[in-house]
Biopython code that builds the backbone (N, CA, C, O; Angstrom):
import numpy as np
from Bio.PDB.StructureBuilder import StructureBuilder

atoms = [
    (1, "UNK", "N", (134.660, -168.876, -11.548)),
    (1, "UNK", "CA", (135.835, -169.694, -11.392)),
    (1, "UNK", "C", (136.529, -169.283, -10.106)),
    (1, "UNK", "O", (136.594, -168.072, -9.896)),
    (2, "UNK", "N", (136.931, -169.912, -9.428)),
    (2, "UNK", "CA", (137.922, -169.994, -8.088)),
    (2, "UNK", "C", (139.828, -170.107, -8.453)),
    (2, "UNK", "O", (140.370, -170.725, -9.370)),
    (3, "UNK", "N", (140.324, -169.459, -7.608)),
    (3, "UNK", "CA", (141.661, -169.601, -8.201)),
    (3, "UNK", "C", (142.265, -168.698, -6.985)),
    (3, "UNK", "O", (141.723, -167.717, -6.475)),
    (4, "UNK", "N", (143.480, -169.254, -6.661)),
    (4, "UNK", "CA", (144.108, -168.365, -5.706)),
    (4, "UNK", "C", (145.548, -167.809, -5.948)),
    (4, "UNK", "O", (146.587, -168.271, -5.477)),
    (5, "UNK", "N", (145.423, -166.809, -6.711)),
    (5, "UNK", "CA", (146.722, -166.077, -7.440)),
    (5, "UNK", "C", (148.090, -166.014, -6.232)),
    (5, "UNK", "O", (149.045, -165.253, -6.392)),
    (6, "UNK", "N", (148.012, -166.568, -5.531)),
    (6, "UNK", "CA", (149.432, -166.438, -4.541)),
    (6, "UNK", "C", (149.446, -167.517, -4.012)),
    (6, "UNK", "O", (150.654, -167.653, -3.818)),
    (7, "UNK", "N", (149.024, -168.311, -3.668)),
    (7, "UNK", "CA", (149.639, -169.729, -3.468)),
    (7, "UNK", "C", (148.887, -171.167, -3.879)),
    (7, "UNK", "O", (149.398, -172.218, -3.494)),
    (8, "UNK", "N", (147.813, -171.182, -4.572)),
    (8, "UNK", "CA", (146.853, -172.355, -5.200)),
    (8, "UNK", "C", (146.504, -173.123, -4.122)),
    (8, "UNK", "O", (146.739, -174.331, -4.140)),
    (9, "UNK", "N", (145.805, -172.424, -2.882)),
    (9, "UNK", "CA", (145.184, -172.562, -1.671)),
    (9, "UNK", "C", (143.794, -173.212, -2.154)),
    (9, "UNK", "O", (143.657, -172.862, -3.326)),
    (10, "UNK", "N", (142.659, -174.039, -1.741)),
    (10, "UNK", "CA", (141.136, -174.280, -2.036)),
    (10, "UNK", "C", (140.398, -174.613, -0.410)),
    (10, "UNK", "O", (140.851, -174.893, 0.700)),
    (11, "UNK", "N", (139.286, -174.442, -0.884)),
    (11, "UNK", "CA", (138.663, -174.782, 0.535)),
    (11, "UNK", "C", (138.844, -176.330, 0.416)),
    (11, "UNK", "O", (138.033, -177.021, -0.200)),
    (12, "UNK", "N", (139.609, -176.682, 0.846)),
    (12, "UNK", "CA", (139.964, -178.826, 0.658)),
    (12, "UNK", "C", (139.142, -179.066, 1.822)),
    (12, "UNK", "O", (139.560, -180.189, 2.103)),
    (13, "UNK", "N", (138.492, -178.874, 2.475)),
    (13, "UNK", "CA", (137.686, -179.979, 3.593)),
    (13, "UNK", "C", (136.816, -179.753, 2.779)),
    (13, "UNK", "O", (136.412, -180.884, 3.045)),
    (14, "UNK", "N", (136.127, -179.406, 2.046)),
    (14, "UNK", "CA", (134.905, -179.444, 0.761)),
    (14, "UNK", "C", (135.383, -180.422, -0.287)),
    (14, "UNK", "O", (135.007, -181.585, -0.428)),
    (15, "UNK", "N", (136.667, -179.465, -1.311)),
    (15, "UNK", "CA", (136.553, -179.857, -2.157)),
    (15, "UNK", "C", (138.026, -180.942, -2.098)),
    (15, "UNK", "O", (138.435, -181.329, -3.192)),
    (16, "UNK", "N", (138.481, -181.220, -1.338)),
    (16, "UNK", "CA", (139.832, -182.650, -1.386)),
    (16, "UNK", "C", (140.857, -181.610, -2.034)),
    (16, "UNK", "O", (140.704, -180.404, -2.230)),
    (17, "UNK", "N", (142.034, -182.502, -2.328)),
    (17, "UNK", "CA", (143.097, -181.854, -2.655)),
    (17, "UNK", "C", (142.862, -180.793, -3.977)),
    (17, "UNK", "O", (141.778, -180.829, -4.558)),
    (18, "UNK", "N", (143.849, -179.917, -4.391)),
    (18, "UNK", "CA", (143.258, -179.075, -5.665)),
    (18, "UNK", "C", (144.158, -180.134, -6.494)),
    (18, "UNK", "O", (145.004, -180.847, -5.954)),
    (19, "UNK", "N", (143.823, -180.142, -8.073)),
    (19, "UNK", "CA", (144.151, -180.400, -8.961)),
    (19, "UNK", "C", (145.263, -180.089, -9.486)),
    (19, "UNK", "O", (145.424, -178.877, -9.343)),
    (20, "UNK", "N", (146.270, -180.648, -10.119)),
    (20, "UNK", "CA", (148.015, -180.414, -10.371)),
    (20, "UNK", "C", (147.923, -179.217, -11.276)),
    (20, "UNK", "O", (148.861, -178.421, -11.319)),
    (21, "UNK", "N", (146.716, -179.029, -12.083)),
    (21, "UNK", "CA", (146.704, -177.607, -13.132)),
    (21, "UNK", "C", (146.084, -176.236, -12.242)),
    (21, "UNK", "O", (145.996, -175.107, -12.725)),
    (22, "UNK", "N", (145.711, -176.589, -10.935)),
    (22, "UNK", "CA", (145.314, -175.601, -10.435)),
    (22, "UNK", "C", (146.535, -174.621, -9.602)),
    (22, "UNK", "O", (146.582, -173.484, -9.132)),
    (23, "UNK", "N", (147.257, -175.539, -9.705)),
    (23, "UNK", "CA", (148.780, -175.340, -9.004)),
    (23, "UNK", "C", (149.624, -174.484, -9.709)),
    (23, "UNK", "O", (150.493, -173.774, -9.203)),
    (24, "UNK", "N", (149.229, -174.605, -11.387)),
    (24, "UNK", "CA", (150.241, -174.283, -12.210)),
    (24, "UNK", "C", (150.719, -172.529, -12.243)),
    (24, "UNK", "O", (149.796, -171.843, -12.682)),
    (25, "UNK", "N", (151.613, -171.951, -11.971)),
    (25, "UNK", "CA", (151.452, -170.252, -11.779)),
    (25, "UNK", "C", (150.702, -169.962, -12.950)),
    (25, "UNK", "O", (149.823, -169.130, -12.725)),
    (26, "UNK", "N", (150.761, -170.459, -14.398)),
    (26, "UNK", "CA", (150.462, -170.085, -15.541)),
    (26, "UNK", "C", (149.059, -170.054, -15.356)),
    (26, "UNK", "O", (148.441, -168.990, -15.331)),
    (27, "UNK", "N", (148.303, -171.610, -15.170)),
    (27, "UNK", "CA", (147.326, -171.108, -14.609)),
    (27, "UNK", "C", (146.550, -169.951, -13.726)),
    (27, "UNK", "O", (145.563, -169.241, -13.917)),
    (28, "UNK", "N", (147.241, -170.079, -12.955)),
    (28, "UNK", "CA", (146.889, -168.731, -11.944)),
    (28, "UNK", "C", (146.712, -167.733, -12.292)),
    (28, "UNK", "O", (145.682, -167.123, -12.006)),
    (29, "UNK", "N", (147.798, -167.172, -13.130)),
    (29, "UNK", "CA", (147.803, -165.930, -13.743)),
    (29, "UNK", "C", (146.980, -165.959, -14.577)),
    (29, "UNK", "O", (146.246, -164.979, -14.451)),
    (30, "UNK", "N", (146.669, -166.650, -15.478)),
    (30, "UNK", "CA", (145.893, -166.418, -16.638)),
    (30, "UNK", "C", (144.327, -166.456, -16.233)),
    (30, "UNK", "O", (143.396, -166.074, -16.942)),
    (31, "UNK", "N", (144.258, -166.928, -15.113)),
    (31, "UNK", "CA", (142.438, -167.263, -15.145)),
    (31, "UNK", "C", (142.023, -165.569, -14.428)),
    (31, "UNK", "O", (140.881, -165.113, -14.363)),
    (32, "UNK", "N", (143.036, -165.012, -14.049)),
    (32, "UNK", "CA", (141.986, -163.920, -13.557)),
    (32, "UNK", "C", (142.106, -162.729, -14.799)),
    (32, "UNK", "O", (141.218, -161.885, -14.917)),
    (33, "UNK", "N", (143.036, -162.751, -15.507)),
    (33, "UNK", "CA", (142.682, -162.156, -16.290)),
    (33, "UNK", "C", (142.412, -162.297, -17.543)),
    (33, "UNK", "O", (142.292, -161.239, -18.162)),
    (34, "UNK", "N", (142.223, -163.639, -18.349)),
    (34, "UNK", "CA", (141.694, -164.321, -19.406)),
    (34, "UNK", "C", (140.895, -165.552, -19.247)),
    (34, "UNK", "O", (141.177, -166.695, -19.605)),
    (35, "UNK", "N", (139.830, -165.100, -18.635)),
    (35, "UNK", "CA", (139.338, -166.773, -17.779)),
    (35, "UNK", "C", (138.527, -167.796, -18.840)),
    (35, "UNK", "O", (138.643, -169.014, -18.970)),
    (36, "UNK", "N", (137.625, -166.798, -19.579)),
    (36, "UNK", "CA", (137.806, -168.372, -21.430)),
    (36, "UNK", "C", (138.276, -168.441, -21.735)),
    (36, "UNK", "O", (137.985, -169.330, -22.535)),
    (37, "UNK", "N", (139.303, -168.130, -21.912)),
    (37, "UNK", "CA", (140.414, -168.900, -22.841)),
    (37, "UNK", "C", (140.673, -170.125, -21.851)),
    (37, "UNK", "O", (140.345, -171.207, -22.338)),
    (38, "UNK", "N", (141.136, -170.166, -20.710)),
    (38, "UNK", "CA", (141.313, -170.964, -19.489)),
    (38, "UNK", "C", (140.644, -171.833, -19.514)),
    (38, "UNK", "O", (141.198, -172.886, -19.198)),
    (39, "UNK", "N", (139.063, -171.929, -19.901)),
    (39, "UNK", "CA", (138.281, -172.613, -19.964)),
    (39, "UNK", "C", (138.505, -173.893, -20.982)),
    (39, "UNK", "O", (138.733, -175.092, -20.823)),
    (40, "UNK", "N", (138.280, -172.823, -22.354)),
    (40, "UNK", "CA", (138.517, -173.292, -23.287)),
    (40, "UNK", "C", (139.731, -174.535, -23.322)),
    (40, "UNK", "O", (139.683, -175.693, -23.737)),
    (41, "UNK", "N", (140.812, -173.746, -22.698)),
    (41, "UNK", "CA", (141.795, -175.275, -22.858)),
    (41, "UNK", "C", (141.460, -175.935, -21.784)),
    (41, "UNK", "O", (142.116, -176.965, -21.628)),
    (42, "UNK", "N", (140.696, -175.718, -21.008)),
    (42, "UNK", "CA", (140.391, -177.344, -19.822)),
    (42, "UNK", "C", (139.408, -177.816, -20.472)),
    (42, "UNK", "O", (139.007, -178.898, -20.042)),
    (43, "UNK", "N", (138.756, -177.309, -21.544)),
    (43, "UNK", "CA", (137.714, -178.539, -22.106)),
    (43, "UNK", "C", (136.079, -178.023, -22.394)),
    (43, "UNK", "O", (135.201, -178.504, -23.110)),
    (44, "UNK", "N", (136.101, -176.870, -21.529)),
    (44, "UNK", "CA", (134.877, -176.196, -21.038)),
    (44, "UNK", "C", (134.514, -175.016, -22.421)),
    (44, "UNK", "O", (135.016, -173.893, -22.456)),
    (45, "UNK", "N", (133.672, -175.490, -23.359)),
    (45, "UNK", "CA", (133.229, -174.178, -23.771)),
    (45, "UNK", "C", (131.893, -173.477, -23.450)),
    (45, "UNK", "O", (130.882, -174.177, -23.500)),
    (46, "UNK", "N", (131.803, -172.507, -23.208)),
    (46, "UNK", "CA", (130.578, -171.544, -22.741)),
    (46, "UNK", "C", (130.035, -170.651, -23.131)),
    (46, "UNK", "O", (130.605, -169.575, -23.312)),
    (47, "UNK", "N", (128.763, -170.854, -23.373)),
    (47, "UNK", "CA", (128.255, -169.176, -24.617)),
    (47, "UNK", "C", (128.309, -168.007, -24.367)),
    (47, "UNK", "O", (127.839, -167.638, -23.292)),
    (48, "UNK", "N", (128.692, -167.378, -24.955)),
    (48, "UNK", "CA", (129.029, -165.851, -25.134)),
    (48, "UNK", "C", (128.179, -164.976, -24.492)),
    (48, "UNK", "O", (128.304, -163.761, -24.338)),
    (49, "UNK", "N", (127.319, -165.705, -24.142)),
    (49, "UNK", "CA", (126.361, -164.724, -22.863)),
    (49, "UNK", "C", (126.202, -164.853, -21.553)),
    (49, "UNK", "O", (125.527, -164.094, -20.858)),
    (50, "UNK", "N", (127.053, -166.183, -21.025)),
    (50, "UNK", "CA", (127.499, -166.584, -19.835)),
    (50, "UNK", "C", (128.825, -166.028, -19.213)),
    (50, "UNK", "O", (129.980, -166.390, -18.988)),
    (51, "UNK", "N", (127.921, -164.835, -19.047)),
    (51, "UNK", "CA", (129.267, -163.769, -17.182)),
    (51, "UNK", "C", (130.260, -164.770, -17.034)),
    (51, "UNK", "O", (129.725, -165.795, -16.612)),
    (52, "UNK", "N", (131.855, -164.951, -17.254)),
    (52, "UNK", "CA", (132.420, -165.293, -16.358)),
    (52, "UNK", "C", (133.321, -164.730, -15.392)),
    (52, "UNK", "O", (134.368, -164.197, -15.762)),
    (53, "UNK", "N", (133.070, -164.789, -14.457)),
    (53, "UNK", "CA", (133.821, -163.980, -12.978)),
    (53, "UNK", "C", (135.087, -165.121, -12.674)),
    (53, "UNK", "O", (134.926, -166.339, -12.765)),
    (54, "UNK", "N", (136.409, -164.427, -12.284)),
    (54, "UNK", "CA", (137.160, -165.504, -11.189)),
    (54, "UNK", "C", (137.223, -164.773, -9.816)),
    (54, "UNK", "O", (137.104, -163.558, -9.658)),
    (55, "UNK", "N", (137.399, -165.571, -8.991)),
    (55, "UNK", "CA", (137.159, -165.250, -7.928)),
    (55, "UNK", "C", (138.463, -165.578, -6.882)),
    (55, "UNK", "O", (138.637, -166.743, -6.523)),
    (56, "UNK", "N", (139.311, -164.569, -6.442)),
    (56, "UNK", "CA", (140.737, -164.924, -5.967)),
    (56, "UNK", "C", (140.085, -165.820, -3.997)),
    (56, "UNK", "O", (139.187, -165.496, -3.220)),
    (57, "UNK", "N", (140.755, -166.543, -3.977)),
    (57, "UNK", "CA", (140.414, -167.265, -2.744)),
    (57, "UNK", "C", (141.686, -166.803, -2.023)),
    (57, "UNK", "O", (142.610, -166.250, -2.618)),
    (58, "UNK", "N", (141.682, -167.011, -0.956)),
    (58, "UNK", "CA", (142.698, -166.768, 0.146)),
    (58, "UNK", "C", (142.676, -167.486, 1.426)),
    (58, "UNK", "O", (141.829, -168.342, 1.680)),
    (59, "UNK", "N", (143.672, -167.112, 2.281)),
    (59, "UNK", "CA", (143.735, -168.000, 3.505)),
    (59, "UNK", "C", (142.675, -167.687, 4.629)),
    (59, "UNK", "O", (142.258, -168.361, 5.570)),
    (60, "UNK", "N", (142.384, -166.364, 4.164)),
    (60, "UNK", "CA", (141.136, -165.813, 4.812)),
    (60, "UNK", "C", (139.907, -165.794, 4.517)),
    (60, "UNK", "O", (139.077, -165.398, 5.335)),
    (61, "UNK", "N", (139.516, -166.291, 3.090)),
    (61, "UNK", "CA", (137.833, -166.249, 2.642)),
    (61, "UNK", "C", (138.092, -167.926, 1.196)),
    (61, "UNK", "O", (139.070, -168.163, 0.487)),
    (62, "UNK", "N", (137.359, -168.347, 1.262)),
    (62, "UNK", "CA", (137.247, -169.467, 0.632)),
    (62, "UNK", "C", (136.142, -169.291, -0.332)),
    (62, "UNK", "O", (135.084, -168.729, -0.047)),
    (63, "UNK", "N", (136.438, -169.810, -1.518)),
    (63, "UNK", "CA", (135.095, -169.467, -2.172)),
    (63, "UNK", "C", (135.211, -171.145, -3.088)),
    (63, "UNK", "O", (136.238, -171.745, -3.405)),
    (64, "UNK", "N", (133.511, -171.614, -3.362)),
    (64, "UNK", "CA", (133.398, -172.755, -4.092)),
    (64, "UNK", "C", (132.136, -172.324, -5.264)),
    (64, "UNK", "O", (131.306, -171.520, -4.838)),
    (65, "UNK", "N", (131.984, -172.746, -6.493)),
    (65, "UNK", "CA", (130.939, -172.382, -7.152)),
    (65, "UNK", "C", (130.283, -173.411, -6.763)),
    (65, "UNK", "O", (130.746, -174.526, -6.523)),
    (66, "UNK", "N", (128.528, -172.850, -6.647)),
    (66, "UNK", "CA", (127.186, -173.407, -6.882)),
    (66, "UNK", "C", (127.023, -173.607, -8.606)),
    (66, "UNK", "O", (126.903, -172.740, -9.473)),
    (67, "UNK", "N", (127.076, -175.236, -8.736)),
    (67, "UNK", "CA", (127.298, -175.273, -10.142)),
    (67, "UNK", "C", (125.485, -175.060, -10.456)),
    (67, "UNK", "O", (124.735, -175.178, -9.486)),
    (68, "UNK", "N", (125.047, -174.833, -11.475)),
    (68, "UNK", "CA", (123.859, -175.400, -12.307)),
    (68, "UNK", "C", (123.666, -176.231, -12.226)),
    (68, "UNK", "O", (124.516, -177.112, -12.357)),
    (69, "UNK", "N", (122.020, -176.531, -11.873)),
    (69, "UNK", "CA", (122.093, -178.113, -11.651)),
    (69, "UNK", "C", (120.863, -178.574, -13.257)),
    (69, "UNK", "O", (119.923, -178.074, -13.875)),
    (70, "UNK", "N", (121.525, -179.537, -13.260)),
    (70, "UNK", "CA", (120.932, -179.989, -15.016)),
    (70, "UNK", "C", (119.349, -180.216, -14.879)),
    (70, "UNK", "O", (118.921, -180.954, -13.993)),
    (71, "UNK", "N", (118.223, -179.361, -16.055)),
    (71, "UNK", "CA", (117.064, -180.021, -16.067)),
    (71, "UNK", "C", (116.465, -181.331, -15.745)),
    (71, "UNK", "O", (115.289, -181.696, -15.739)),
    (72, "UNK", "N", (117.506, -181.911, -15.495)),
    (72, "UNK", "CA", (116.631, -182.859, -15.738)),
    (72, "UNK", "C", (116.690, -183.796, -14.254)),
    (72, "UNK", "O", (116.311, -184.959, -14.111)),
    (73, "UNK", "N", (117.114, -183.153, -13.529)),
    (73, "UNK", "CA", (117.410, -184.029, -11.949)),
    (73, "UNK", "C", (116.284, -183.022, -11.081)),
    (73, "UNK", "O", (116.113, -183.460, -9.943)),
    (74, "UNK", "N", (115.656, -182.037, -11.314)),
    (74, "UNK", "CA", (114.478, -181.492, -10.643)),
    (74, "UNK", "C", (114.241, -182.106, -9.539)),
    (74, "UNK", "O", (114.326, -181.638, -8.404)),
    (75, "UNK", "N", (113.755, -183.818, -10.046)),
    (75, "UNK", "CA", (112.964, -184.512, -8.622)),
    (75, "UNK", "C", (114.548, -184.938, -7.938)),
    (75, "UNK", "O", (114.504, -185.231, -6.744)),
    (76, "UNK", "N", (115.585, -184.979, -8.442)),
    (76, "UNK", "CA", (116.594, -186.331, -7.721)),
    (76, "UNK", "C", (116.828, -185.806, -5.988)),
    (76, "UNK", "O", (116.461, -184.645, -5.805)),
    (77, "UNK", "N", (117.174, -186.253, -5.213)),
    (77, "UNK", "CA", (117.562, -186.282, -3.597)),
    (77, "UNK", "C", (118.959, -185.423, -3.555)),
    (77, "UNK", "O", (119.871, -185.473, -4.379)),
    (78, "UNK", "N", (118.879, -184.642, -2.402)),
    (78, "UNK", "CA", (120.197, -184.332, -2.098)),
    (78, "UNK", "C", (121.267, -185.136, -2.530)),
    (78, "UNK", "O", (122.216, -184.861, -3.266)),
    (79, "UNK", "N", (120.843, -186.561, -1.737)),
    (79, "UNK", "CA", (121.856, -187.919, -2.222)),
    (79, "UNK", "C", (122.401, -188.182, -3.583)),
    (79, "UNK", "O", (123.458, -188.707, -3.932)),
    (80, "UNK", "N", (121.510, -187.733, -4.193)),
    (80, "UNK", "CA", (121.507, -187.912, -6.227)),
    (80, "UNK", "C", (122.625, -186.853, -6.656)),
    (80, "UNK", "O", (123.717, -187.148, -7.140)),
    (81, "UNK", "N", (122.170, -185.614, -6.401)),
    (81, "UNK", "CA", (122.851, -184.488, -6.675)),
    (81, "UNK", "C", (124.148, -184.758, -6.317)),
    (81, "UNK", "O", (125.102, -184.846, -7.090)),
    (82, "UNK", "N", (124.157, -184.881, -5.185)),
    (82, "UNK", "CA", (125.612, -184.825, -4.824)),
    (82, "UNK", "C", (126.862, -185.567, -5.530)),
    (82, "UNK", "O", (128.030, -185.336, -5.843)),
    (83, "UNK", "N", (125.886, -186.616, -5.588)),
    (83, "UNK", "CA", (126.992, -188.242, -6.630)),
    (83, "UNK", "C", (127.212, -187.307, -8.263)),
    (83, "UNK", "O", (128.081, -187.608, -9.082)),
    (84, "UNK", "N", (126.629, -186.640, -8.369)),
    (84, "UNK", "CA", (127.343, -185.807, -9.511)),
    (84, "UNK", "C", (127.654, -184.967, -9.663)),
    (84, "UNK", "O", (127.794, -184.524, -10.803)),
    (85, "UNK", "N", (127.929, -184.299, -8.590)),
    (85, "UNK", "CA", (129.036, -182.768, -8.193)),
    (85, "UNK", "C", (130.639, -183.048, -8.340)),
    (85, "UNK", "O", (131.310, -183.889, -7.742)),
    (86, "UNK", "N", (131.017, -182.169, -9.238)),
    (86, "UNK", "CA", (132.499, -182.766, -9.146)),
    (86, "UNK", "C", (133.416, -181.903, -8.386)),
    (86, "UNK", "O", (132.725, -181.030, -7.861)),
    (87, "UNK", "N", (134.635, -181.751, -8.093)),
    (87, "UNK", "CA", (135.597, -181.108, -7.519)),
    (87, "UNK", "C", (135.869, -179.784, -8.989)),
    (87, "UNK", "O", (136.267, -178.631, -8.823)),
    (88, "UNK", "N", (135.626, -180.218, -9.875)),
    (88, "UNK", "CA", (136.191, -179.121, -11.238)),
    (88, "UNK", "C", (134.664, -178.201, -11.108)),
    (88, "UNK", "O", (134.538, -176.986, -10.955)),
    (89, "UNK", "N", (133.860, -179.001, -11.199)),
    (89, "UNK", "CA", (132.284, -178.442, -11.284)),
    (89, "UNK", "C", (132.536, -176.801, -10.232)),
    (89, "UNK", "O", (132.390, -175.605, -10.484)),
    (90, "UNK", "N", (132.993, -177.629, -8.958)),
    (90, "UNK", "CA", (132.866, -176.447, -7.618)),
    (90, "UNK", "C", (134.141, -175.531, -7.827)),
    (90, "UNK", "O", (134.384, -174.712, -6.940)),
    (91, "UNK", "N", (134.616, -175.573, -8.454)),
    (91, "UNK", "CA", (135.925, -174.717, -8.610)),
    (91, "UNK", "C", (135.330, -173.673, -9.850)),
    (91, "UNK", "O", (135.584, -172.471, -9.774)),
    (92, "UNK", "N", (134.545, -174.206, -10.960)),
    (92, "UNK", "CA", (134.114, -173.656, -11.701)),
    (92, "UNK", "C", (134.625, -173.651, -13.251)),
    (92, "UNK", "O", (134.486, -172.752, -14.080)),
    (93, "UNK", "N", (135.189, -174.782, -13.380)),
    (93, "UNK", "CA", (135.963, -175.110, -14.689)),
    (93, "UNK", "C", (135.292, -176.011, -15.365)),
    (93, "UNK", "O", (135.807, -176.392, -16.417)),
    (94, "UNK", "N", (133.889, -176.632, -14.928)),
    (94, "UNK", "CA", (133.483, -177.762, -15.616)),
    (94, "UNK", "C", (131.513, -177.508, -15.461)),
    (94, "UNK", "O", (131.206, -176.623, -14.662)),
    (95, "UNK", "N", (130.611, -178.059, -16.000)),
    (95, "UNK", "CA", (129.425, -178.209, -15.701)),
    (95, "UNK", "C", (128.886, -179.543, -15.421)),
    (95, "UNK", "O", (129.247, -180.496, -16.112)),
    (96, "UNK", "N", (128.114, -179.672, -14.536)),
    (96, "UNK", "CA", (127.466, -180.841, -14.050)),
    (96, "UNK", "C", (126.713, -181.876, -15.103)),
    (96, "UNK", "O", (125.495, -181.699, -15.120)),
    (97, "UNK", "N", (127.116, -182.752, -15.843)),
    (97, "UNK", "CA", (126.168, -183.590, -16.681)),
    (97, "UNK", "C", (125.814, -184.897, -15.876)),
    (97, "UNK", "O", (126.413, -185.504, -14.988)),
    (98, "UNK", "N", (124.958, -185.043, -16.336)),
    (98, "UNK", "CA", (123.892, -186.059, -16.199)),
    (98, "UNK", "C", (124.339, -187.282, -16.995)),
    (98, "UNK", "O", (124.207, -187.178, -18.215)),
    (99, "UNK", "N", (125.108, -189.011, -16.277)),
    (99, "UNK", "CA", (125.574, -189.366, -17.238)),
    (99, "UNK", "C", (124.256, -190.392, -17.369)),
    (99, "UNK", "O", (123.879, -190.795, -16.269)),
    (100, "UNK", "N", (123.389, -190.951, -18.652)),
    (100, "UNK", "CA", (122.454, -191.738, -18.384)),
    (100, "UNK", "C", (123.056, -192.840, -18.549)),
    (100, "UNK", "O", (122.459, -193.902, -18.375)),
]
sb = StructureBuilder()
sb.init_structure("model")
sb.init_model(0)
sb.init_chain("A")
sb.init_seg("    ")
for serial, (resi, resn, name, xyz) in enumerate(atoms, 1):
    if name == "N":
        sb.init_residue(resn, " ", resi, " ")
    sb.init_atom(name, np.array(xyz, "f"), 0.0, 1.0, " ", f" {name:<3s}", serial, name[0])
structure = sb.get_structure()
């Protein structure tokens, strides 16, 4: 997860503006040091054997997650992939689905 505990900074020429909950101090505070639970209330649950790290960003180092990319796009194009990368995905609050 990405999060910038002092001012809710993101790399925005990547990922566009940050999100109004990424802003929130409560947020902030809480994701670096309770980051499932964090999850948990944005929607995201994750198994108990999936590491989660947050990662403080700053004005000096930018960080975006490399989400997982779903079984089942193996063959799809850069072009493909991309149309289903989200802004939550790269921050690290969400996983990439496949909508059929």
């Amino acid at each position: 997860m990405v999060v910038c505990t002092q001012c809710s900074c993101t790399a925005w020429p990547v990922l566009g503006l940050p999100p109004d909950w990424y802003k929130l101090p409560e947020y902030r505070a809480r994701v670096a040091c309770e980051p499932r639970p964090v999850l948990r209330q944005l929607g995201l649950e994750l198994p108990s054997d999936i590491r989660i790290r947050a990662w403080d960003t700053t004005a000096e180092t930018r960080y975006v997650v490399l989400p997982m990319q779903p079984a089942s796009t193996e063959a799809w194009s850069e072009d493909q992939l991309r149309e289903i990368v989200t802004r939550e995905a790269m921050i690290g609050v969400a996983v990439v689905d496949v909508v059929d």
